[in-house]
C-alpha positions as CSV (number, residue, x, y, z in Angstrom):
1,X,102.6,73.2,78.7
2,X,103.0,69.5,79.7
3,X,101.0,68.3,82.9
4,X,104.3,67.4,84.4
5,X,105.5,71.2,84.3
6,X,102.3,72.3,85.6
7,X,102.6,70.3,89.1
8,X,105.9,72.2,89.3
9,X,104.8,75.5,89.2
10,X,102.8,77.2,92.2
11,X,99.2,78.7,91.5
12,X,99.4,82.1,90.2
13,X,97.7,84.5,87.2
14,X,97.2,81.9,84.6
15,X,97.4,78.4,86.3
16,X,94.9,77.0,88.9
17,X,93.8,73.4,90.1
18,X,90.8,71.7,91.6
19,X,90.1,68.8,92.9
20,X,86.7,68.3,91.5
21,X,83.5,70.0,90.5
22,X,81.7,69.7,94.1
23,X,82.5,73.7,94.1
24,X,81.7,75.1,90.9
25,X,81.0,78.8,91.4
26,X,84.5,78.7,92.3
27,X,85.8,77.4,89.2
28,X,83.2,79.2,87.5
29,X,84.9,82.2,88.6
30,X,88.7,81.3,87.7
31,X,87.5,80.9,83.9
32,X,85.8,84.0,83.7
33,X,89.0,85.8,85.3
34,X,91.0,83.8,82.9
35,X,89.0,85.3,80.4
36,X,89.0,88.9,81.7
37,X,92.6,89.2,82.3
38,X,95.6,87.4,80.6
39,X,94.2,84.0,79.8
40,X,94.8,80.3,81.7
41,X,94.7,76.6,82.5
42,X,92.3,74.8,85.1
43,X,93.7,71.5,85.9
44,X,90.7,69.2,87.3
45,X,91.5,66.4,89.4
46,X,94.5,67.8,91.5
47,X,94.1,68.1,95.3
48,X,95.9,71.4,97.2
49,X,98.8,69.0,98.2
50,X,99.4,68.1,94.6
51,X,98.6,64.4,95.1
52,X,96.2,63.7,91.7
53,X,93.5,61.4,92.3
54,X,91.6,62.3,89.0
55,X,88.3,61.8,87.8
56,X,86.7,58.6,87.7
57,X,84.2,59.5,85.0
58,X,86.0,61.9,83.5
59,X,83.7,62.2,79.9
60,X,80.7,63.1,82.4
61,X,83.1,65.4,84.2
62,X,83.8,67.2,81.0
63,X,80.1,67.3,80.1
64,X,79.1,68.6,83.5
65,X,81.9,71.4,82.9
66,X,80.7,72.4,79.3
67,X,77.0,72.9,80.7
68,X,77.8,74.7,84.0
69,X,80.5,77.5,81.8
70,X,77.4,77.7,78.8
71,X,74.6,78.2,81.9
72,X,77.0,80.2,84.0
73,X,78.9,83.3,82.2
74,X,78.3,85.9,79.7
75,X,78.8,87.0,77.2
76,X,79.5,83.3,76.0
77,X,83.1,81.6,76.8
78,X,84.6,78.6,74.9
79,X,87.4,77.2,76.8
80,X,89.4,74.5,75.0
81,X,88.8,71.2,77.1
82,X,91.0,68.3,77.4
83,X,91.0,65.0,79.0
84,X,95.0,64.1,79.8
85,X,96.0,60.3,81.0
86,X,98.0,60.6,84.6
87,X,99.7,57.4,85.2
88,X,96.0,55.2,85.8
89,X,93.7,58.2,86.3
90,X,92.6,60.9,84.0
91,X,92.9,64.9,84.6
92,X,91.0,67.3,82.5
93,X,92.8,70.3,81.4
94,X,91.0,73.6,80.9
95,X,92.7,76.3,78.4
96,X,91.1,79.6,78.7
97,X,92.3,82.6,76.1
98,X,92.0,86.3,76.8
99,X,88.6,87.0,75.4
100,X,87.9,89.6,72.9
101,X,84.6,89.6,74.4
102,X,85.5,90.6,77.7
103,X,84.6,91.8,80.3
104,X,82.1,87.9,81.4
105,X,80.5,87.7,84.3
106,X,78.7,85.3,86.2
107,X,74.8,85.2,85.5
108,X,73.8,84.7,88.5
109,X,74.7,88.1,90.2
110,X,76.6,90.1,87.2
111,X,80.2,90.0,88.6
112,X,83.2,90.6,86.6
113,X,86.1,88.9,88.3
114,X,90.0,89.2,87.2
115,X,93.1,87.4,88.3
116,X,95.4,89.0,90.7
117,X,98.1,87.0,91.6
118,X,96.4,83.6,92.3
119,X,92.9,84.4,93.8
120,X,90.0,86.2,92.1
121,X,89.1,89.6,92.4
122,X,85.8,91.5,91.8
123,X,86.3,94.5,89.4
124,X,85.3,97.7,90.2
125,X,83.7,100.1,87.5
126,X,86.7,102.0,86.4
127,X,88.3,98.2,85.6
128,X,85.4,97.2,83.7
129,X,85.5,100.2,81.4
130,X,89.4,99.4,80.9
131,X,88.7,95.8,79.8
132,X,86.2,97.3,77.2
133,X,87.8,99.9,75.8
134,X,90.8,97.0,75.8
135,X,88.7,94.5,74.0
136,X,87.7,97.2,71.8
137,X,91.2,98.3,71.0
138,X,90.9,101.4,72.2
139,X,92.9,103.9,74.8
140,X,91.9,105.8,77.4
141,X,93.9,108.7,77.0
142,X,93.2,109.1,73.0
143,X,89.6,109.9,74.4
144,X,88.2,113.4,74.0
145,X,87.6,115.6,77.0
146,X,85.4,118.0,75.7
147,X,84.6,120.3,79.3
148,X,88.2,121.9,78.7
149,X,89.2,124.0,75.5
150,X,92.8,123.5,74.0
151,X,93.9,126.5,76.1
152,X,93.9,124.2,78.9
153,X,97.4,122.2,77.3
154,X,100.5,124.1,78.5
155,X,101.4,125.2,75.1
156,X,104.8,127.0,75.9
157,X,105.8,123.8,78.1
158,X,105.4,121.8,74.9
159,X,107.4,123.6,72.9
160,X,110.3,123.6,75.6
161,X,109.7,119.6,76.0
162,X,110.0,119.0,72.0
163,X,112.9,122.0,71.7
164,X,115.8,119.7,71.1
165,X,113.8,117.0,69.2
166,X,111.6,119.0,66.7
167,X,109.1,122.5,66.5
168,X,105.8,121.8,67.1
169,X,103.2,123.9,65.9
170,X,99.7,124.6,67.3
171,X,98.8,122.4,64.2
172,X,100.7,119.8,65.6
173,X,99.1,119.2,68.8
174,X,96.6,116.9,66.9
175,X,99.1,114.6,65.1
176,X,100.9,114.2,68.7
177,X,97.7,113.0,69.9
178,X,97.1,116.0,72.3
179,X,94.0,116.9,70.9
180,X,90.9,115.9,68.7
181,X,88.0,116.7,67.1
182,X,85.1,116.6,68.8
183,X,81.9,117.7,67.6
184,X,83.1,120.1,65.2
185,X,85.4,121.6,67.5
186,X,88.8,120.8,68.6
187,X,89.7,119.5,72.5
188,X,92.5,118.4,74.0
189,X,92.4,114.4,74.7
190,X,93.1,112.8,78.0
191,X,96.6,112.2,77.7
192,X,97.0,115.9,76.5
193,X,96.0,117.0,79.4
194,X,98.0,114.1,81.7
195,X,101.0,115.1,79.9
196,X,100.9,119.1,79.5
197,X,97.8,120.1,81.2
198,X,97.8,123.3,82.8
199,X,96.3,122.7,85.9
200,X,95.4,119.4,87.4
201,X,91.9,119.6,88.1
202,X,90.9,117.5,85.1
203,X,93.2,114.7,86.7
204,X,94.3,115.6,89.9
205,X,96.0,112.3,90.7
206,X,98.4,112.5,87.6
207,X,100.8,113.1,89.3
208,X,104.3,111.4,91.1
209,X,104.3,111.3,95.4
210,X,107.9,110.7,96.8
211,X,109.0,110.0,99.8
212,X,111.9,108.8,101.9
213,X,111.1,106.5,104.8
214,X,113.4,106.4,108.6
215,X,113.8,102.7,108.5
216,X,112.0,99.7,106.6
217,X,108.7,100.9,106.8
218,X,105.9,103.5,106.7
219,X,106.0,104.7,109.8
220,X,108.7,107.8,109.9
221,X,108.9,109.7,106.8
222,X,112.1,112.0,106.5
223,X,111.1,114.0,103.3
224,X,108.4,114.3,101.1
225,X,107.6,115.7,97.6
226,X,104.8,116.3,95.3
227,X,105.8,116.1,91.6
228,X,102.4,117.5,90.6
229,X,103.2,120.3,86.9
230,X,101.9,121.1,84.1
231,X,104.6,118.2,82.3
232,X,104.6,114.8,83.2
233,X,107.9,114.3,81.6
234,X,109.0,116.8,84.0
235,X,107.5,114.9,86.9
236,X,109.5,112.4,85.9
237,X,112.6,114.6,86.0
238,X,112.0,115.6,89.7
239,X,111.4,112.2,91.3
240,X,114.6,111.3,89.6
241,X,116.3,114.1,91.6
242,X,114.4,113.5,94.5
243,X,115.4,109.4,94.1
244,X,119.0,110.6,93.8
245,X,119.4,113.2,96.3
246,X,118.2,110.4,98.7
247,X,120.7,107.7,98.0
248,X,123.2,106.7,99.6
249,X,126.4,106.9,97.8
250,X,130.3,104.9,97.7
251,X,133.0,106.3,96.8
252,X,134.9,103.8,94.8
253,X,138.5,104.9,93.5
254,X,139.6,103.8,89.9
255,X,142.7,104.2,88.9
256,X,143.4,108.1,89.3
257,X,139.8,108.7,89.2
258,X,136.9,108.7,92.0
259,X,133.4,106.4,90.9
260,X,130.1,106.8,92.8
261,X,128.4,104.1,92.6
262,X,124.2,104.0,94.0
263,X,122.9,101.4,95.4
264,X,120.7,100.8,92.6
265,X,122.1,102.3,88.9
266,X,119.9,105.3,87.9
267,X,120.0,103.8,84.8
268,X,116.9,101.0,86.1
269,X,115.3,103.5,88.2
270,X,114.8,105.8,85.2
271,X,113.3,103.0,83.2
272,X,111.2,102.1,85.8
273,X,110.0,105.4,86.5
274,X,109.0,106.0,82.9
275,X,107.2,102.7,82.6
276,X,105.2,103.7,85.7
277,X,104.1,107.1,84.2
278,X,103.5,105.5,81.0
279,X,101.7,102.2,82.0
280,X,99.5,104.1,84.4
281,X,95.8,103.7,84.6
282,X,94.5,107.5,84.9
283,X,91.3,106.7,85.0
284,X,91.5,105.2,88.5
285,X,90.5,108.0,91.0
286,X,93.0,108.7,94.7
287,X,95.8,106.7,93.5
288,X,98.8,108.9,91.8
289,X,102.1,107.3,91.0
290,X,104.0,106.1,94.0
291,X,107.7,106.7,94.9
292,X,108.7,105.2,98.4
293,X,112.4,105.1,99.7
294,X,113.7,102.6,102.6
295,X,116.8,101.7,104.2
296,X,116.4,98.3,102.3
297,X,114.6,99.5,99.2
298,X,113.2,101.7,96.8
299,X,109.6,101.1,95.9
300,X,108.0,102.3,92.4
301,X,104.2,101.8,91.8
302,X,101.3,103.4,89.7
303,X,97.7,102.9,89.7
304,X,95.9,99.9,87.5
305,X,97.4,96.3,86.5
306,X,99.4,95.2,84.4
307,X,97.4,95.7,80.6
308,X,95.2,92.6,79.8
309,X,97.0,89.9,78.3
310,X,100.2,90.2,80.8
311,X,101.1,88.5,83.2
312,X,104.3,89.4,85.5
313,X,106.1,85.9,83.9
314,X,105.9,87.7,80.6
315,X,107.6,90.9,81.6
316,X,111.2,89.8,81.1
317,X,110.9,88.7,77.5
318,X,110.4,92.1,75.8
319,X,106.3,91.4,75.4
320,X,104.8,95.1,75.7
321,X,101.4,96.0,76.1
322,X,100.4,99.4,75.5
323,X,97.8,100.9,77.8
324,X,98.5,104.8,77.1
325,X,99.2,105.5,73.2
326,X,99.6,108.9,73.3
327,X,101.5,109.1,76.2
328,X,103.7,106.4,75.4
329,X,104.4,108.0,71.7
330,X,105.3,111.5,73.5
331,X,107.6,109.6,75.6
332,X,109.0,107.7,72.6
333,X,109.1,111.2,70.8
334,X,111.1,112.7,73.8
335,X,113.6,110.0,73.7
336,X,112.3,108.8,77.0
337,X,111.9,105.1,75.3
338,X,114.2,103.7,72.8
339,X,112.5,100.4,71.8
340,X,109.0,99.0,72.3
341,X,109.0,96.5,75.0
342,X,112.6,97.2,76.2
343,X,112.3,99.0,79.4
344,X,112.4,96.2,81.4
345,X,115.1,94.1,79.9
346,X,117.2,97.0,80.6
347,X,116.0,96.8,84.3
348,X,117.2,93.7,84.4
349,X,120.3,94.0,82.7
350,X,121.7,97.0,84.5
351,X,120.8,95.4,87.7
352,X,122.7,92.4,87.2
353,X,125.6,93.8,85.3
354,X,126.2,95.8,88.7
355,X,125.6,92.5,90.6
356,X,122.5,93.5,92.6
357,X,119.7,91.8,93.5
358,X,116.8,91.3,90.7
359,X,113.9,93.8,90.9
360,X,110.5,92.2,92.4
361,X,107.5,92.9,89.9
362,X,104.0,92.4,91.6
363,X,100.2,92.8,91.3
364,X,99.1,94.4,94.5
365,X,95.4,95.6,95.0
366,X,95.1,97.0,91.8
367,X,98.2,98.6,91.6
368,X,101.5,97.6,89.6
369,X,104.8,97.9,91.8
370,X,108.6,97.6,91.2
371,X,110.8,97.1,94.2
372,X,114.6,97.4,94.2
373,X,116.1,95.7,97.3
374,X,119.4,98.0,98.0
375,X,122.2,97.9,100.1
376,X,123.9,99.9,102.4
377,X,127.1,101.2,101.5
378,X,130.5,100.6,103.6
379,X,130.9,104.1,105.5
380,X,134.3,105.9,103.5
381,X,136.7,107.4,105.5
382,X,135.8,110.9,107.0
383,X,138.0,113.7,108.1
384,X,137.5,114.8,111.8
385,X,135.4,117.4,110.9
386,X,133.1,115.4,108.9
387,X,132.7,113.0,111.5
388,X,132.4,115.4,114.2
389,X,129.2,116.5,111.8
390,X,128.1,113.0,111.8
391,X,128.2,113.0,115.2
392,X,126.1,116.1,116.1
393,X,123.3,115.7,114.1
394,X,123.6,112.1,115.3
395,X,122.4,113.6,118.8
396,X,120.2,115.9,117.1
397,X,116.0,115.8,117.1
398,X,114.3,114.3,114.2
399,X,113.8,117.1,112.9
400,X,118.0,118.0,112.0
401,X,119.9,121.4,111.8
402,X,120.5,124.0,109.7
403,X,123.9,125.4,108.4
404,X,124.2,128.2,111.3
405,X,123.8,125.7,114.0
406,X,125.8,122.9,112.7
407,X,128.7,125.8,112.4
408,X,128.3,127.0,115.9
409,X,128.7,123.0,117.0
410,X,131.7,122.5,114.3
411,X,133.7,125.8,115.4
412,X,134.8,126.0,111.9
413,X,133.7,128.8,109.2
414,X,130.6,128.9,107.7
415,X,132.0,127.8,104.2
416,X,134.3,125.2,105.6
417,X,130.5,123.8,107.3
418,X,129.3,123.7,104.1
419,X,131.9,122.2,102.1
420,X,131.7,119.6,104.7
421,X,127.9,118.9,104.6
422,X,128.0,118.8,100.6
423,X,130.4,115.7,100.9
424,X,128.4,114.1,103.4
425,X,125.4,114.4,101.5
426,X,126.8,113.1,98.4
427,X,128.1,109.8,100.6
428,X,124.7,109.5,101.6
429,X,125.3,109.8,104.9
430,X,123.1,112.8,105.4
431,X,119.8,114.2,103.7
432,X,118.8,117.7,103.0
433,X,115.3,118.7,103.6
434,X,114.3,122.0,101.7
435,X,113.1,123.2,98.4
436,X,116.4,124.0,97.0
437,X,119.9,124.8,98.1
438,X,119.2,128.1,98.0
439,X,116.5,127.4,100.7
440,X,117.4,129.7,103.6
441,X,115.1,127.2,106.1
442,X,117.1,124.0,104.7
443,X,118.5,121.3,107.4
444,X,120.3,118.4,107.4
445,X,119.1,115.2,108.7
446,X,121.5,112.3,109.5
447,X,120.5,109.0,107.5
448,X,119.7,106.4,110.2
């Protein structure tokens, strides 16, 4: 990249400047979370306001830099150093790769750092171990877990997963990746049991958390479900609903026919969903996959960053990283994926071929999280009863009404109530909180 684009381009994962070396544990600690995480350049000789003063010795600048990086981190690092003319000054550029030797760390206390967003960040333990295994080629859920016997995989649930795709035999659970031989004996692996395990003790935060928020932040929540089963495919089948059943709908007519549209298509949400369960880090521990619902937004996050050697810039052009191999292949089996790398180019396409807002993609605290801004669809025309529906659960507690008292205040028949209630809630105009429609203690909340 030419020094001329770099000025351009805020701070971020692989670009940083400094004015000088007066600070070096600093710097030191940029290159070595260069190094850790997705690569990156170092421009010396740039102040915070972009003004460049440069170096005025910058061959001795250069030699400082190459003894401090050799003194200062291990394993060794050998960043690519360059002096670059400025008008009448000189810069030195600093290209740093993603290591195959990662994790380095400073040698002066033994901290690992990586890049989050434009600052450093100490990794914890679980982190380090994902850079090796990384570095090493390796995947954490191809690993044996040798405390649990194969009984532990869901068998049956299996079988009903792969049932329109292919049989699977018990002979097949190794080729899937669901098991593996360890010491003479065969186990299921780690994403075996993320993906089909039978109970969730091995990994009790594999699992998805949804819920849907009264407002534009945390401090209300309306309804709230735990996806936890012995199928994460399936988990991803019930946030789906649970996503749906909490949008808001319009009613647009067609021609002689009726269209819902959402305010974001299912289309993006599924993809993102399934990136999220497959491009989790399940070896983090009290952070399961994250669905959060707002009158502005809908929020999808899982556990760990992106996989090393992304960055967010590099999501859009189809690049895929692979963090999970077996869950990602059972996913691909299950017709969950279609291409490598294409989830989120059909984010993005879906999004703007409905002319919505792009999706935001960040790095936040060790967490990966992708935000839909939605909007709020034009109220339909109701009938009288339907809005005199509206209107009493309007003045209702938090807490809503069920079916018997919202036909007491409509004066109409049960049935009628309930035909009535259906339509709102598919307008979005009004949740249902219960298990089920056959729930007996289900009520309806009107969406604020």
């Amino acid at each position: 990249m030419q020094l001329e684009n770099m000025l351009a381009q805020p701070e971020g994962k692989r670009l940083e400047f400094k004015r000088d070396l007066s600070s070096p544990k600093p710097l030191l600690r940029t290159l070595a979370a260069f190094a850790n995480t997705a690569g990156g350049t170092l421009v010396i000789g740039v102040d915070d306001d972009r003004s460049i003063p440069g170096l005025a010795d910058p061959l001795l600048t250069e030699s400082r830099l190459v003894n401090l990086v050799n003194d200062s981190i291990s394993p060794s690092l050998i960043p690519d150093i360059d002096i670059v003319r400025w008008r009448s000054t000189n810069v030195i550029v600093v290209n740093v790769h993603l290591s195959p030797s990662r994790p380095h760390q400073l040698s002066s206390d033994g901290t690992v750092y990586v890049r989050l967003g434009s600052s450093n960040r100490r990794a914890d333990p679980q982190l380090i171990a994902e850079m090796q295994r990384s570095a090493r080629h390796e995947s954490f859920d191809e690993s044996p877990y040798p405390s649990e016997s194969i009984d532990s995989l869901a068998y049956d649930v299996i079988t009903a997963e792969f049932s329109t795709r292919r049989h699977v035999r018990r002979t097949d659970l190794a080729n899937l990746g669901l098991t593996t031989r360890y010491q003479a004996h065969d186990v299921p692996t780690v994403g075996g049991l993320v993906l089909f395990g039978n109970n969730r003790k091995a990994f009790p935060d594999a699992t998805i958390v949804c819920a849907r928020f009264d407002g534009t932040n945390r401090t209300r929540i309306i309804d709230t479900t735990d996806t936890s089963g012995p199928s994460l495919p399936g988990m991803v089948r019930d946030a789906m609903d649970f996503i749906d059943g909490h949008f808001a709908r319009r009613i647009l007519v067609t021609g002689l026919t009726n269209e819902v549209q959402r305010p974001v298509p299912l289309v993006a949400v599924r993809e993102a969903l399934v990136n999220a369960a497959v491009h989790a880090d399940y070896s983090q521990h009290g952070g399961p996959i994250r669905v959060a619902l707002f009158d502005d937004r809908l929020e999808i996050e899982n556990p760990g960053l992106l996989p090393n050697g992304l960055a967010v810039e590099d999501l859009s052009s189809g690049i895929s990283r692979i963090r999970n191999r077996v869950i990602a292949r059972t996913f691909k089996e299950l017709g969950y994926i279609e291409q490598w790398g294409s989830g989120i180019a059909r984010i993005l396409d879906e999004v703007r071929s409905a002319g919505l807002p792009a999706p935001i993609f960040e790095e936040l605290g060790g967490r990966f999280r992708v935000t839909f801004p939605t909007t709020t669809a034009n109220q339909p025309a109701l009938n009288p009863d339907e809005q005199t529906l509206l209107d009493v659960l309007g003045r209702a507690s938090t807490a809503g009404m069920s079916t018997a008292e919202l036909t007491v205040a409509l004066g109409r028949s049960r049935r009628t109530t309930r035909t009535r209630m259906t339509r709102l809630v598919e307008l979005g105009l009004v949740y249902e909180v219960g298990s089920g429609p056959n729930d007996p203690t289900r009520r309806y909340v009107k969406r604020t």
